[in-house]
N, C-alpha and C positions, 0 to 999 in steps of 0.2 A: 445500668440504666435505672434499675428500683432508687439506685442510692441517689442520683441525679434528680431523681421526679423527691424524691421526699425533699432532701436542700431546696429545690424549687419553690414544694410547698408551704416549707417553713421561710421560706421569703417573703408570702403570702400574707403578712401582717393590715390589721386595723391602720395601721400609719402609710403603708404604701397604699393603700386603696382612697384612704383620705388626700394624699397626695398628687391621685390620680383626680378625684374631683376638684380637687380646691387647681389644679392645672385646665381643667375645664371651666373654672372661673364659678365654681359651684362651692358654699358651706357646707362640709356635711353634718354639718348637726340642726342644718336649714330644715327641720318636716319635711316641708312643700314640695322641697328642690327632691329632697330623697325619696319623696313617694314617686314622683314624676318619672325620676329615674328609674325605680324599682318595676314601676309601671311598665314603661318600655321591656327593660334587660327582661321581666317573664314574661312579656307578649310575645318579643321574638324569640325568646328559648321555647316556652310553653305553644305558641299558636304558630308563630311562621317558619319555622324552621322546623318543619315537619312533615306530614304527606301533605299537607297545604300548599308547600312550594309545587311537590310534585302535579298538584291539579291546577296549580295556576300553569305551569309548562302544559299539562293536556290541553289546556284552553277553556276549564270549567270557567276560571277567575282572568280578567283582562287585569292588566297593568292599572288600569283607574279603578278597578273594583280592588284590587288590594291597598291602594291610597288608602280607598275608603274603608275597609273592613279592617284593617291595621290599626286606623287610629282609634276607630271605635271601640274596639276591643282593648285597645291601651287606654281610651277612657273605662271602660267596663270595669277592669282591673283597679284603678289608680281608683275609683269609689269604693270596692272591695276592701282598697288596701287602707282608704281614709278610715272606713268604718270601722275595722278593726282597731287600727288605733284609737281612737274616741273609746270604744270598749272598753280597751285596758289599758285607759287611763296615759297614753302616748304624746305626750304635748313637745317632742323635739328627738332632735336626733343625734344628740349626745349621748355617751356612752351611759350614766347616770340614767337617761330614759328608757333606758335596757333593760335594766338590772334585777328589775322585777319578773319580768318577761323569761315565761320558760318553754321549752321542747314542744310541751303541750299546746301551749297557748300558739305557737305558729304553727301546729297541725291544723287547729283550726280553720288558719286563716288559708294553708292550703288545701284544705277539703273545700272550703266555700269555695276557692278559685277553681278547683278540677267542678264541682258539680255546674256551674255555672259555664266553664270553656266547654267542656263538652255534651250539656244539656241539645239534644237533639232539637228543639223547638227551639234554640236560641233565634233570633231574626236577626239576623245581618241586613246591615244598612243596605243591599242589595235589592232586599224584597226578598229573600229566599231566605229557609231554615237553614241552619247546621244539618240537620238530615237530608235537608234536600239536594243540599251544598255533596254532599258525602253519598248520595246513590243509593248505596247498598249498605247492609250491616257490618259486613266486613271489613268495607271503607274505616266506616264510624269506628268501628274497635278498633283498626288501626292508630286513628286517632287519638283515642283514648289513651289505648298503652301506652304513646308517646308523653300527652300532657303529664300521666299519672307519673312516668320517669322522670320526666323535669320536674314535676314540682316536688316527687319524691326525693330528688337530689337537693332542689332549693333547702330542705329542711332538714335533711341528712347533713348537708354541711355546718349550719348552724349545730347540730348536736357535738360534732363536732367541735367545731374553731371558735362557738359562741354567736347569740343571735345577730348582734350590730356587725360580726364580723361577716355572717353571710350576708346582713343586707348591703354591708355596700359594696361586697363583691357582685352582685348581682347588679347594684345600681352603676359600679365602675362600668362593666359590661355593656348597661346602656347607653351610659356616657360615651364609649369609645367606639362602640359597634355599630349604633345605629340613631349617629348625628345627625341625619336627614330628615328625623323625624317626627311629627306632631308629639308636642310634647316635651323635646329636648329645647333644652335652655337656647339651642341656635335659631330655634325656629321659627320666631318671631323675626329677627333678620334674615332669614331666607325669605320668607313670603315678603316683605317689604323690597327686597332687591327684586324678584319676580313681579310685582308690581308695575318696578320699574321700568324693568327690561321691556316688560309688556309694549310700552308707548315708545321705546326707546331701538326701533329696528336695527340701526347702526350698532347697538352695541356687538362685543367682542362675542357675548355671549352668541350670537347666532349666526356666528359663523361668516366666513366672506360671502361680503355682498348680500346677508342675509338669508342665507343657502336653508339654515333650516328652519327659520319663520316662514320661509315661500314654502317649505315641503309639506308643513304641519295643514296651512289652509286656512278659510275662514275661521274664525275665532266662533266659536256657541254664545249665541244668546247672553247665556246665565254668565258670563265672564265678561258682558260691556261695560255695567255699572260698578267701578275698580273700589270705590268705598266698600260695598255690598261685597265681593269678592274677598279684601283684605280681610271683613268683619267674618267671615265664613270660612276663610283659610286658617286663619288663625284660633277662631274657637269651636268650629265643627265640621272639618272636614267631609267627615261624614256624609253630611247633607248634601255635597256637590253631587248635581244629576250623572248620571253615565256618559253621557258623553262630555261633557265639561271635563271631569274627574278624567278621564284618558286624555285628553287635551291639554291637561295641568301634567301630567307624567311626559304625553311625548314632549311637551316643550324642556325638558331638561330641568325642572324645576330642583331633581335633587343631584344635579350637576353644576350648580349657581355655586359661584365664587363668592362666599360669605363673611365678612368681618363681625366678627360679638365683642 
């Protein structure tokens, strides 16, 4: 089994991971594209895929509060990650853009991402703190030790296999794992089909006869004006009030049939 996980490993090349984006219709030596990505792959390693899930099942976090607190956080991140590069001197995401770039220098930039995900005063686009979000102390260090393990691993592997080789494992990750969301290269054609669909009752999307546009209900408010909507889905999620935000998830938004 050891011998099987190492072959694995060493299959794990800068060319397969570049192969897996550039099949996502992404350059990877594109910055922009790879911080985007990178953004996502350690939001979900680092923030949702942690006791986070678990309190969104208790019922702390609703379905449209993690819309919203998802993509903020992968914005949070994706400024983090701009800023560092600008630092030291990062202008692409070619291998050549690396090469300077050592162990230390992405300690950095994972110290800044742990003090900032788990800073207990963070606000979340909810109205509420990370501490408030998390209860107790216990909670919160729960927390912690998790992010501290992922992004201890994000940086472990670069010492490893080499820096550009962790980052676009991590950006492959987001590319494949969590195409649904603000941020990924699809997502601009999702919200444009969800537009659609919106004025579009008949479509396939909702089911016979409309079964689950009649179950969803009145539409909110804040979802009539569809310019305003697009302009909002697209660059701040965030900002959709609480019930809109739950409105956008139960309508199937990240079950929409997408072409990029």
């Amino acid at each position: 089994m050891e011998r099987m996980l190492e072959e694995a490993q060493a299959m794990m090349t800068e060319e397969v991971f570049e192969g897996v984006l550039k099949a996502q219709g992404i350059d990877p030596d594109d910055l922009a594209s790879l911080q985007d990505l990178l953004a996502i792959g350690l939001t979900n390693g680092a923030w949702r895929n942690s006791c986070v899930e678990n309190w969104h099942a208790e019922g702390r976090l609703s379905d449209g509060d993690m819309l919203r607190i998802n993509s903020h956080t992968t914005l949070g991140i994706r400024q983090r990650l701009r800023g560092w590069c600008t630092e030291y001197g990062i202008t692409s995401g070619s291998s050549e853009a690396f090469e300077s770039v050592t162990v230390e220098d992405v300690d950095v930039l994972g110290h800044r991402l742990f003090k900032w995900l788990t800073n207990p005063d963070r606000k979340l686009p909810t109205g509420m703190t990370l501490g408030e979000l998390a209860r107790t102390d216990e909670d919160l260090a729960e927390y912690e030790d998790h992010a501290d393990g992922k992004l201890g691993a994000f940086a472990g592997q670069m010492e490893k296999k080499g820096i550009r080789h962790g980052l676009l494992y991590t950006a492959g990750h987001g590319a494949l794992a969590c195409d649904r969301w603000w941020g990924h290269p699809s997502w601009p054609a999702r919200v444009d089909r969800f537009i659609s669909v919106l004025d579009t009752p008949a479509d396939p999307h909702w089911g016979t006869d409309g079964e689950r546009l009649k179950r969803l209900g009145p539409e909110p408010a804040a979802l009539q004006d569809r310019a305003a909507l697009r302009g909002t889905m697209l660059r701040t999620p965030w900002e959709l009030d609480a019930e809109a935000a739950e409105w956008v998830v139960d309508s199937g938004i990240g079950y929409l049939t997408v072409s990029v």
